[in-house]
N, C-alpha and C positions, 0 to 999 in steps of 0.2 A: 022381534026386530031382526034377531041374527037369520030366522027363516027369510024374512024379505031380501037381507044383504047375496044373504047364500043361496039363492033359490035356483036350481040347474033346470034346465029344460029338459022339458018331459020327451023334446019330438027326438025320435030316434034315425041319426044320421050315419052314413057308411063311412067309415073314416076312407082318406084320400090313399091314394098310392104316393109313396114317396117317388121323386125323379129317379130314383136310382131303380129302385122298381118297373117307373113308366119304361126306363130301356135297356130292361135284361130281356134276355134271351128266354126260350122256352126251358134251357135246362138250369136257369137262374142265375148263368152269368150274367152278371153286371157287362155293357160294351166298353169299352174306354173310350173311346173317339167316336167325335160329334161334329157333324157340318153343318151350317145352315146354306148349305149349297157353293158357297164363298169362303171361306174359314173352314180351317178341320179345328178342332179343339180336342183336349183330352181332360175325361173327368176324372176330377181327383177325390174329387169326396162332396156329401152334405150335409147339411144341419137343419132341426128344424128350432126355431126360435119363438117370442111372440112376433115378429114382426112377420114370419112366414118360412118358409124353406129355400134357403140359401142353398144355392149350388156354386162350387168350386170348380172352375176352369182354367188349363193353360194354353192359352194360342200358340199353336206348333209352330207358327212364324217367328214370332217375337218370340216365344219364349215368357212374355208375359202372364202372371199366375191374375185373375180375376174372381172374385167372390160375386155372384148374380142371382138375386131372387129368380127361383124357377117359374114364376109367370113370365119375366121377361123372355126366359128361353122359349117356352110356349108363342107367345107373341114373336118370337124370330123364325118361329116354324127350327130349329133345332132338333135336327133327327140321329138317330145313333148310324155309323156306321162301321164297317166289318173292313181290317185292311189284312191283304190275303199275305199268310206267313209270318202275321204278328197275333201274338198272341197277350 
């Protein structure tokens, strides 16, 4: 019975790239800031949870700190970008 409850699957899958992975750099810097073309944002950090992998963001406008499942960022097309002189 406890083999039924417990029974994992056989099929062998790649585990995912975290967000913070999807937007480092070649030499494995992490980017901090993130626009979806309209908004800059700066990431702060993630998590992954069961519900999924939560990304942490501040809107450089507001100032606002926002927690965002990273599908949604995917779905906003959210890309990392580079601001010259900041590091």
């Amino acid at each position: 019975m406890w083999a039924k409850l417990f029974k994992t699957s056989t099929r062998s899958v790649e585990p995912r790239a975290t967000f913070a992975e999807e937007i480092s750099d070649r030499d494995g810097h992490v980017c901090r800031y993130l626009t979806d073309g309209v908004n800059l944002y700066r990431f702060m950090g993630s998590m992954v949870s069961r519900a999924g992998e939560m990304v942490g963001i501040e809107n450089c406008r507001s100032l606002d700190i926002m927690l965002v499942p990273a599908e949604e960022l995917h779905r906003r097309r959210v890309r990392p970008v580079s601001l010259a002189g900041i590091d």
